[in-house]
SERO-123733 format. One record per residue: residue number from 0; x, y, z of N, C-alpha, C, O, CB in turn; residue in one letter. Coordinates in nm, 2 decimals, m for minus. Each point is the difference from the previous one (the first is absolute). Glycine has a CB too. Layout:
N
- resi:nxx:nyy:nzz:caxx:cayy:cazz:cxx:cyy:czz:oxx:oyy:ozz:cbxx:cbyy:cbzz:resn
- NUM:X:Y:Z:X:Y:Z:X:Y:Z:X:Y:Z:X:Y:Z:a
...
% end
This chain:
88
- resi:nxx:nyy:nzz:caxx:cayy:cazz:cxx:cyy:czz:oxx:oyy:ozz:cbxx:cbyy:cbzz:resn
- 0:0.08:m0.12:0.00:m0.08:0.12:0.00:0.09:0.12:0.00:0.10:0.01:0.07:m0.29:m0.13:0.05:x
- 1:0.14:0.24:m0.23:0.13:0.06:m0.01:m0.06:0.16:0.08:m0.11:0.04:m0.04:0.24:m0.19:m0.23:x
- 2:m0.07:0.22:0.37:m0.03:0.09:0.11:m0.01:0.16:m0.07:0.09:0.06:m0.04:0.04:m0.24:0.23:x
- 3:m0.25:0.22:m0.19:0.01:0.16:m0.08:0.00:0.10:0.08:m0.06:0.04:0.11:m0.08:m0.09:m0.29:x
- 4:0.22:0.09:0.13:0.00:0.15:0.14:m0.11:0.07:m0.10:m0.01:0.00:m0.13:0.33:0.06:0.28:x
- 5:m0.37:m0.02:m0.05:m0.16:0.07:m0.01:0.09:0.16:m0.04:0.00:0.04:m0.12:m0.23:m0.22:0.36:x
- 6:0.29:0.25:m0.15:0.06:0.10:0.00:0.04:0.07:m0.15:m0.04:0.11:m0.04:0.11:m0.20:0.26:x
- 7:0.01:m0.01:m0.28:0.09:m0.01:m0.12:m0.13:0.02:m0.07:m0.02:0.12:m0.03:0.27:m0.27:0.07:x
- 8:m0.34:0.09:m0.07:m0.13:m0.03:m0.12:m0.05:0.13:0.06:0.05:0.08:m0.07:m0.13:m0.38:0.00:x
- 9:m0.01:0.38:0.19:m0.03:0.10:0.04:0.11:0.14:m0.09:m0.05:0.09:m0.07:m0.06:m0.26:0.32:x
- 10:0.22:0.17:m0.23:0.10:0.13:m0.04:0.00:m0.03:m0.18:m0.05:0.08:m0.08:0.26:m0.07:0.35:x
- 11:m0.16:m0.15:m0.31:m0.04:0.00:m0.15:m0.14:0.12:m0.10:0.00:0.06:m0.11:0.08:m0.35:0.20:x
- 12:m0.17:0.28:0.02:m0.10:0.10:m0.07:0.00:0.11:0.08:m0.11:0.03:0.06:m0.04:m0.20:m0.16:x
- 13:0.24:0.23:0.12:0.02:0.12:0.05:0.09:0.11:m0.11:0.08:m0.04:m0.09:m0.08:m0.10:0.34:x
- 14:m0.04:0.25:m0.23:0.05:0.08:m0.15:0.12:0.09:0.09:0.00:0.02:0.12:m0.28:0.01:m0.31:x
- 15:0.39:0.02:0.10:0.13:0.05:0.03:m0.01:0.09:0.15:0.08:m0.01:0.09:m0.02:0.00:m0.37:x
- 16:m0.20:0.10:0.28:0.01:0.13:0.11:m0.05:m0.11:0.10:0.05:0.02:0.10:m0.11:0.26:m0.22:x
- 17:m0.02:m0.38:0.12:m0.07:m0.07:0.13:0.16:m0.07:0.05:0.02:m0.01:0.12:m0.35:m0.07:m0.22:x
- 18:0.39:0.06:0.03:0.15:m0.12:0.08:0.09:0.10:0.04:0.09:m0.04:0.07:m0.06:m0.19:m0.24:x
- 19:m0.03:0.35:0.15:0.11:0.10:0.01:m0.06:0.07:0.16:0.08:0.01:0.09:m0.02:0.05:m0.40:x
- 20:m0.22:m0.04:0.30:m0.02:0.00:0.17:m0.03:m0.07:0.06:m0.06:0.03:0.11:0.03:0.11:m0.13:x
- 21:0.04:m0.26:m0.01:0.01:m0.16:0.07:0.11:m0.02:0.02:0.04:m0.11:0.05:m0.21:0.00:m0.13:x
- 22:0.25:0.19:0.04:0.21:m0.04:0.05:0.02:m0.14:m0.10:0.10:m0.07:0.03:m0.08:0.14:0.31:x
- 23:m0.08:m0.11:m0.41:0.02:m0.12:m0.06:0.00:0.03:m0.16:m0.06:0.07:m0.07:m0.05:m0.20:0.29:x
- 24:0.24:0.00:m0.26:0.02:0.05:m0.13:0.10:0.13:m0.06:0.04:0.09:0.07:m0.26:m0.21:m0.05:x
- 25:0.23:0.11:m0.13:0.09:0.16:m0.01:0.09:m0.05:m0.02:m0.01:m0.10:m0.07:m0.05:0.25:0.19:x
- 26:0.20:m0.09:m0.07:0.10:0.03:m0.08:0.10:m0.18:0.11:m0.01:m0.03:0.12:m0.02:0.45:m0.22:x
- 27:0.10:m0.50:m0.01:0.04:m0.10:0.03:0.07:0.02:0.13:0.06:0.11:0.02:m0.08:m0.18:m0.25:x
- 28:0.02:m0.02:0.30:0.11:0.08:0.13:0.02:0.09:0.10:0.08:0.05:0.07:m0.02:m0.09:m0.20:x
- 29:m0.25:0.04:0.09:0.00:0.13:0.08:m0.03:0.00:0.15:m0.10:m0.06:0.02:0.02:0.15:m0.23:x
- 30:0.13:m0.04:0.32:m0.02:m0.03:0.13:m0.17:0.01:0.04:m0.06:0.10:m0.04:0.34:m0.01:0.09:x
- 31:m0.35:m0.19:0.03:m0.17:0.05:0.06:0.07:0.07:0.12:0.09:m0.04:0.07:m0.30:m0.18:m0.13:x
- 32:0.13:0.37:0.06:0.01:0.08:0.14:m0.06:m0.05:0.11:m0.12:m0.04:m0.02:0.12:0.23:m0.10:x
- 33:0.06:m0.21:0.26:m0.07:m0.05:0.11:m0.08:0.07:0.02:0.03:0.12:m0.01:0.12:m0.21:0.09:x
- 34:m0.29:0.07:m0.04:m0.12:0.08:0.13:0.08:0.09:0.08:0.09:m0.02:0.08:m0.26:m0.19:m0.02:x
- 35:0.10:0.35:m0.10:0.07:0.06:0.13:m0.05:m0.07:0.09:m0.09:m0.09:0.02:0.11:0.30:m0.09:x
- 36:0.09:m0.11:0.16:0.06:m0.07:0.17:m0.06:0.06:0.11:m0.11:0.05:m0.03:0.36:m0.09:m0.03:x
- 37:m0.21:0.06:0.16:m0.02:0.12:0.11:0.13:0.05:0.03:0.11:m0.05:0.01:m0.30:m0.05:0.10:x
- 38:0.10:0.24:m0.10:0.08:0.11:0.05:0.12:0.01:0.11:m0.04:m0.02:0.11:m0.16:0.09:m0.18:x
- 39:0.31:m0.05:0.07:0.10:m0.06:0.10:m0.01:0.09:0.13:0.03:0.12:m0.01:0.15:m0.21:m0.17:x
- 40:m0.22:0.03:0.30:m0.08:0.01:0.12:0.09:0.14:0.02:m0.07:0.10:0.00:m0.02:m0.39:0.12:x
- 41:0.24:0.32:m0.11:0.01:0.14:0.11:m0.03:0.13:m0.14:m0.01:0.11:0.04:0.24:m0.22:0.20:x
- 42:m0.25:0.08:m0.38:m0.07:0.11:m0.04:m0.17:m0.02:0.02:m0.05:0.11:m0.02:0.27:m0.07:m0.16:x
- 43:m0.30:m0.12:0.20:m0.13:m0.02:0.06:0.03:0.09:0.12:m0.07:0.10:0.01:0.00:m0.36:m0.09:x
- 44:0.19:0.23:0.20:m0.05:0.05:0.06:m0.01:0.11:0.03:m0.08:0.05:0.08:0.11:m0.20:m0.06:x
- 45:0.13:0.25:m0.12:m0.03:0.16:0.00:m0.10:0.03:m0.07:m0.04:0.12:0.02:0.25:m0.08:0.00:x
- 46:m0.28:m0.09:m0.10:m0.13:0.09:m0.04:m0.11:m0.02:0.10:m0.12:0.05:m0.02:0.16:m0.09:m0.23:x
- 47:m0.03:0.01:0.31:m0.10:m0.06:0.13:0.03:0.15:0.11:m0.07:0.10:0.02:0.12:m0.44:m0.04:x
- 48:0.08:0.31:0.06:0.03:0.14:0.08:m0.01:0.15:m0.06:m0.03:0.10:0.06:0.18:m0.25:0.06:x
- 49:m0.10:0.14:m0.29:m0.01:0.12:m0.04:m0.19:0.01:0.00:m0.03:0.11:0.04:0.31:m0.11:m0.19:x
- 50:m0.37:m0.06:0.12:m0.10:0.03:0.01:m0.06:0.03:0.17:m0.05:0.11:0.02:0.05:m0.26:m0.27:x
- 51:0.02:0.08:0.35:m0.01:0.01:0.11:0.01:0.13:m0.01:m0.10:0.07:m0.02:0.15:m0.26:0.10:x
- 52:0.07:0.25:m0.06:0.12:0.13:m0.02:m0.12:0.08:m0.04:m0.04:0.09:0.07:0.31:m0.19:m0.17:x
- 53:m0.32:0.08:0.00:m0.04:0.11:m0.09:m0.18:0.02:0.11:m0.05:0.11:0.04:0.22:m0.19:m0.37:x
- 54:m0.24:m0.08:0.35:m0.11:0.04:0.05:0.00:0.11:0.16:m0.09:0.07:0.05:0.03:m0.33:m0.21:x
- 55:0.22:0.22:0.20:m0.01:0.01:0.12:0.03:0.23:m0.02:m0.04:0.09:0.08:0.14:m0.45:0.02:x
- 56:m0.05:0.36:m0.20:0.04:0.16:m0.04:m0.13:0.05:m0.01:m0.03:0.10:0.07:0.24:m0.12:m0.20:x
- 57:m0.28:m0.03:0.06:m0.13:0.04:m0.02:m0.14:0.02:0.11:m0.10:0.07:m0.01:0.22:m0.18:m0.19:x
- 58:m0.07:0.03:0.29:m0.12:0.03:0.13:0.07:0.09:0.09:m0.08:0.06:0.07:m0.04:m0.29:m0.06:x
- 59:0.25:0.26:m0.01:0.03:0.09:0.08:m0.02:0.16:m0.04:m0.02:0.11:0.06:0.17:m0.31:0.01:x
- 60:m0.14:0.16:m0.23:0.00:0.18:m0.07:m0.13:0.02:0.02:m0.04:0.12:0.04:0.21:m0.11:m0.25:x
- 61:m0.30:m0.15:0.18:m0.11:0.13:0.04:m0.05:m0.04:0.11:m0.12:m0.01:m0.01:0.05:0.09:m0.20:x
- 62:0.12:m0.13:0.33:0.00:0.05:0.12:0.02:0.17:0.04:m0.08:0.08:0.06:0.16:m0.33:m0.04:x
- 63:0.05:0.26:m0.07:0.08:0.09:0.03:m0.08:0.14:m0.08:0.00:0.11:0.04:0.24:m0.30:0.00:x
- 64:m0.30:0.16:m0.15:m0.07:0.08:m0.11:m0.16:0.07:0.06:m0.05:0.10:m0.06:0.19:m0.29:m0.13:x
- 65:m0.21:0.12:0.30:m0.08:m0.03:0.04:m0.01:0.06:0.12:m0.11:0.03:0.05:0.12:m0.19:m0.19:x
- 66:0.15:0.17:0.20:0.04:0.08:0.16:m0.08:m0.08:0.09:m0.07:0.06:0.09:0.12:0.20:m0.17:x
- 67:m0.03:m0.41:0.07:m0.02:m0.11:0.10:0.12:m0.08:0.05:0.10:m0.03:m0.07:m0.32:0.01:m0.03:x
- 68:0.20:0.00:0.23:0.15:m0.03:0.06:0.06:m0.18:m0.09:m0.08:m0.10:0.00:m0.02:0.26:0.33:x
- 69:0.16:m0.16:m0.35:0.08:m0.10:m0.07:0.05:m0.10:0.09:0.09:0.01:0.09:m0.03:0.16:m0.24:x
- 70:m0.15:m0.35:0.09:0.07:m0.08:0.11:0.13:m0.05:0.05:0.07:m0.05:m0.09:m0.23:0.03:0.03:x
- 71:0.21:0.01:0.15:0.14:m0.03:0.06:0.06:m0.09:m0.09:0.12:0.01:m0.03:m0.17:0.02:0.26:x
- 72:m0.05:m0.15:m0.27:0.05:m0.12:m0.06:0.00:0.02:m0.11:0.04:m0.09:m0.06:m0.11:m0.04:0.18:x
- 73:0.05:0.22:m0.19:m0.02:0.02:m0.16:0.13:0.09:0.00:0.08:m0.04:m0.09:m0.36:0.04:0.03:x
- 74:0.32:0.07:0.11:0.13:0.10:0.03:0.15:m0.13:0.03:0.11:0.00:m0.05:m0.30:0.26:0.19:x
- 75:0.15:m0.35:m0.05:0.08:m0.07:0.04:0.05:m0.06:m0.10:0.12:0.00:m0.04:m0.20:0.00:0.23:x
- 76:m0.07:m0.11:m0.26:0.04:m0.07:m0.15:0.05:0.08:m0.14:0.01:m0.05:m0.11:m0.20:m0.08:0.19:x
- 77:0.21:0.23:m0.05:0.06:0.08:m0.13:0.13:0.02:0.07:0.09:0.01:m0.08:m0.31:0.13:m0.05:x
- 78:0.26:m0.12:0.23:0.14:0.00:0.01:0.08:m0.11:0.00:0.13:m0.01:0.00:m0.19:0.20:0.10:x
- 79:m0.05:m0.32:m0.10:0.06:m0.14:m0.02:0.03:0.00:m0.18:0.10:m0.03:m0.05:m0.24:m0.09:0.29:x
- 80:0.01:0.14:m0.30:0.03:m0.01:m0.17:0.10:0.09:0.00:0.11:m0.05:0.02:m0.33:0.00:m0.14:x
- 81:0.22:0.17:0.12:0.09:0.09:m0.04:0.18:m0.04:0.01:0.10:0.03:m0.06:m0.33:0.13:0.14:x
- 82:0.20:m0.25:0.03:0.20:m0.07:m0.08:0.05:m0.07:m0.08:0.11:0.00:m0.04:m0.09:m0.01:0.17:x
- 83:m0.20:m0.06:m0.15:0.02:m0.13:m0.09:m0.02:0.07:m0.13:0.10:m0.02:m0.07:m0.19:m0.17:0.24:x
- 84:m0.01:0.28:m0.26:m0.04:0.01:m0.10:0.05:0.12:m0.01:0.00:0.03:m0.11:m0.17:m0.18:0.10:x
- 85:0.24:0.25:0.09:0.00:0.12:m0.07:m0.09:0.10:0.03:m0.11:m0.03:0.04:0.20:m0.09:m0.19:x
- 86:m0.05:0.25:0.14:m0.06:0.14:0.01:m0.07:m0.02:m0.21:0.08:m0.01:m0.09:0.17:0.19:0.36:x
- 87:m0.37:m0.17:m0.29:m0.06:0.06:m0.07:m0.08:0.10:m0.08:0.01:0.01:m0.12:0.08:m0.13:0.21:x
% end
């Protein structure tokens, strides 16, 4: 009994632009691109603090905008980001 890859007969009736964004077929030799990956965890994690950073800038200005007293912990946590991410 002789074994058909179903795959191979499926791409056969496929026309040049359908195999080109199916990564399949094309130019002989040509490398398939892997699935992107995930994101490498300590730039995950500076966008994490630069966002923090930024939410945490933002409740204090219109606190401050507003001429309501500003929480301790929110002052405290910005002088914690502020080593890590930077003055922006």
């Amino acid at each position: 009994m002789t074994k058909i890859n179903t795959n191979t007969m499926k791409n056969k009736n496929l026309n040049n632009q359908e195999t080109a964004q199916l990564g399949i077929g094309g130019v002989s030799g040509s490398a398939i691109r892997p699935p992107l990956g995930l994101m490498p965890k300590k730039i995950h994690d500076e966008r994490v603090k630069v966002e923090r950073f930024n939410e945490v800038c933002g409740a204090i200005a219109r606190y401050y905008d507003a001429g309501m007293k500003i929480n301790i912990e929110w002052i405290e946590e910005y002088n914690e980001l502020v080593e890590c991410v930077g003055k922006h």
